[in-house]
C-alpha positions in Angstrom: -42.3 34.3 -54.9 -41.3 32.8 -51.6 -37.6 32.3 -51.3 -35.5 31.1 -48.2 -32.5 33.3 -48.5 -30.3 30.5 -46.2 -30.1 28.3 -48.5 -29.9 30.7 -51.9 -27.0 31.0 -54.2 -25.9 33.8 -55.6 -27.5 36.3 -57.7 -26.8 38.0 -60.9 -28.4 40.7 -63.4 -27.9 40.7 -67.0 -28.7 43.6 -69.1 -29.0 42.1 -73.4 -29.5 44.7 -76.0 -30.7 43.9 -79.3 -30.2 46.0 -82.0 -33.0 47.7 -83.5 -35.3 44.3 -85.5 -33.2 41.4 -83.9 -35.1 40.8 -80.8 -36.7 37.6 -82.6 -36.9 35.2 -79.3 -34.3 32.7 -81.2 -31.5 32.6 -78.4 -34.0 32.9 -75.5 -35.3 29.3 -75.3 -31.6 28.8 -74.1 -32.9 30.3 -71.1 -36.1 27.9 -70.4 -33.4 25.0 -71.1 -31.4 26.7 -67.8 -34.2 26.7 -65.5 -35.3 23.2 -66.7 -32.1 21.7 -65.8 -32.2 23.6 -62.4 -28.9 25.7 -63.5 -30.6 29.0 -62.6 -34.2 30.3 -61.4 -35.5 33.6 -63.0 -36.2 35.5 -60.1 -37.5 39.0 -62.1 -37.1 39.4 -66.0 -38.2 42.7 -67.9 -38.3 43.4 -71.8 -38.1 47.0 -72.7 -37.5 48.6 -75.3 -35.4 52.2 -76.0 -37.4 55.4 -77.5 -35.6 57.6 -80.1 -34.8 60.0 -77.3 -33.3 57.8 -74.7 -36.4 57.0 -72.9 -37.1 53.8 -72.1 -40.3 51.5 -72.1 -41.8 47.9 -71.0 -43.1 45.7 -73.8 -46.6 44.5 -74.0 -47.6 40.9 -74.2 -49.2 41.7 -77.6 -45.0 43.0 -78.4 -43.5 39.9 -76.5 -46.2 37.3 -79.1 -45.3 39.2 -81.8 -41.2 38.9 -81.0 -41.1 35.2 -80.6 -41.1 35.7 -76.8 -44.7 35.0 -75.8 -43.1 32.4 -73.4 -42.3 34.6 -71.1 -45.5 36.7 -71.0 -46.1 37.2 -66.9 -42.7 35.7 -66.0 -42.0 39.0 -64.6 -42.0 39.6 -60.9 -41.8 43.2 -60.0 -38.9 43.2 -58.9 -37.6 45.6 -61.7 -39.5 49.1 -61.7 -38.8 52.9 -62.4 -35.3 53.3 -60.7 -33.9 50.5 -63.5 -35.8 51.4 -66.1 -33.9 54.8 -65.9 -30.5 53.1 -65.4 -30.9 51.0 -68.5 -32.4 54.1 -70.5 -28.4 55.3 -70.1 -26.7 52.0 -71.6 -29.5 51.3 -74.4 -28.5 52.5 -78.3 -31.9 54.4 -79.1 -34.2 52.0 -81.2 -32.9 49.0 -79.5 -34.5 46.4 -77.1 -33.0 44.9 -74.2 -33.8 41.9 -72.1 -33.1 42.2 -68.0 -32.9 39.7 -65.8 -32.0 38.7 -62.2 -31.6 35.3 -61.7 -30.5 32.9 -59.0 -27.0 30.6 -59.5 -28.7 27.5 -58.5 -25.9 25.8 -59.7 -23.9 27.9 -56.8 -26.1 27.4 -53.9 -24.5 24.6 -52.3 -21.4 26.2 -52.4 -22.9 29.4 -50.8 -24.5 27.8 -48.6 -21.6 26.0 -47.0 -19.3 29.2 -47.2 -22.0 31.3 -45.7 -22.0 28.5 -42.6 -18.5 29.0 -42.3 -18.5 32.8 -41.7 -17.5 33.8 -45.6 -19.2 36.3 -47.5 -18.8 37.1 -51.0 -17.0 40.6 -50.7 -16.4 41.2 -54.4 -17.8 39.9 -58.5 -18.0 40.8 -61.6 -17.9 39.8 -65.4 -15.3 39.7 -67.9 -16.9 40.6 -71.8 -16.1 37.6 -73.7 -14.4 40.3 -76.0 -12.5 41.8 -73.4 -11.1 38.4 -72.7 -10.5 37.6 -76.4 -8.1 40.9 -76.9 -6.5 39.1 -74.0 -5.4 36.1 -75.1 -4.7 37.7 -78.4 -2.1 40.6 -76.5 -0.6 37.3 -74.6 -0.5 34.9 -78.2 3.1 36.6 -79.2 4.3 36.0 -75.6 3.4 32.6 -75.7 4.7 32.0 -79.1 8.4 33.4 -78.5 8.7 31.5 -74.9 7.7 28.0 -77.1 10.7 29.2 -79.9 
């Protein structure tokens, strides 16, 4: 995959777990809708699954067919290998199966671009869990309420 890194935007990882049965390929279309519209470009994406005793393994094409995913057979790049299979072995519930995948903000890359330019680097990201955020807003409802009374 050739990619000119001047004019890339930034990149992100997401690790998805499914519980033990639910990786059934229903939500992942969502993600051929994203690189349709040019929102993001898969740059590596893995499907593993977790061994009763924390180990961790790549599913097959004959696995990804038989979970609805058979879209996605050979989208991988390499990219991922032994280091990250280890890594996710340590967040995975045993029995479950996870998705990985790096992907480009395409969305973001004019914006990078231009800061990038301009002498400005990214020094700092992260992710806020939508529940994290929701016991938020929740801790800060009362607050709100008693400052509208």
């Amino acid at each position: 995959m050739a990619v000119d890194l001047e004019t890339m935007g930034p990149v992100d990882y997401l690790c998805i777990e499914f519980p033990q049965g639910s990786l059934k390929g229903t939500a992942l279309p969502q993600l051929l809708d994203l690189v349709d519209r040019h929102i993001i470009r898969v740059l590596d994406i893995l499907f593993v699954k977790a061994g009763p005793d924390g180990s961790v393994f790549t599913l097959d094409g004959g696995e990804l067919d038989a979970s609805g995913l058979g879209a996605f057979h050979g989208a991988g790049t390499g990219m991922l290998g032994g280091d990250d299979l280890r890594d996710i072995g340590q967040v995975l519930a045993p029995g479950s199966a996870a998705v990985v995948l790096v992907y480009e903000n395409l969305w973001a890359a004019p914006l990078a671009v231009t800061l990038r330019r301009n002498g400005a680097q990214v020094v700092a990201g992260g992710r806020i869990p939508v529940q994290d955020l929701l016991a938020a807003l929740d801790a800060t409802e009362p607050a709100i309420t008693a400052r509208k009374g």
